[in-house]
N, C-alpha and C positions, 0 to 999 in steps of 0.2 A: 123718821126715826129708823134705826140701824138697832135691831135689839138680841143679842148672844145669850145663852146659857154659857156659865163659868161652872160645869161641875167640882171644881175644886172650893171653891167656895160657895157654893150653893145660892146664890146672885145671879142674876141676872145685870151685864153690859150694854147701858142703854146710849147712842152716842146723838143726839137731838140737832137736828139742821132747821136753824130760825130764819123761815124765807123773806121775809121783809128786812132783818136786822145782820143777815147772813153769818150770825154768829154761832158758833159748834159749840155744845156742851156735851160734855161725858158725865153719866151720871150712873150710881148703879142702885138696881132694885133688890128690894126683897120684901119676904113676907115676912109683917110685924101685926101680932092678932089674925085679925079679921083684915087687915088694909095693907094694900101695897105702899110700900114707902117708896120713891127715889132721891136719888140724892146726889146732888154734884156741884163745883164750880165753874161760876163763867170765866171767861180769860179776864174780865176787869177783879175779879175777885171775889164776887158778890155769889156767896153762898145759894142754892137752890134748895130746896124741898118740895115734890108734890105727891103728893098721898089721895089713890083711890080707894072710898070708903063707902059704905053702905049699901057694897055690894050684893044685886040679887040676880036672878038671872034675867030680867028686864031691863036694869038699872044703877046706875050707881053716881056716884059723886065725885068731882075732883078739885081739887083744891090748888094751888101754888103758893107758897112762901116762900120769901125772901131776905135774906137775912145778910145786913152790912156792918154787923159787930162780931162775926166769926163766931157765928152762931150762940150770943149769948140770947138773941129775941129773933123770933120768927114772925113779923107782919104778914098775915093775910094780903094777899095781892090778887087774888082772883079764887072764882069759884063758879064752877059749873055743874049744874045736876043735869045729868043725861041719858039719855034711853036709847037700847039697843033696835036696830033693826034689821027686819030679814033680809 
């Protein structure tokens, strides 16, 4: 991943390189609550979302969603709870 601050818009440019499927997404973050949101399209069209949540300074959660109705339904597609390390 390729990740910018935009201070103009206060986001973050996230630009995602999928090594197996070699496909590029641009996605951009921000803080929503407590959880990072991102958010982007692939080139076939298929909407992204992945949201880190329950963030501590240990730990935290990440999610993927997917969404093939232009974002009227976001399925669950993956989910990892993960812990930092030194």
């Amino acid at each position: 991943s390729f990740r910018m601050y935009d201070p103009r818009t206060g986001t973050w440019r996230v630009t995602w390189f999928a090594p197996v499927s070699g496909t590029v997404v641009d996605l951009t973050a921000r803080l929503v609550g407590e959880e990072i949101v991102l958010e982007g399209v692939e080139p076939s069209g298929m909407l992204d979302r992945w949201i880190f949540s329950d963030i501590t300074p240990d730990t935290f959660t990440w999610t993927g969603h997917e969404s093939i109705d232009q974002g009227k339904t976001w399925p669950l597609v993956e989910r990892m709870l993960l812990s930092r390390s030194a």
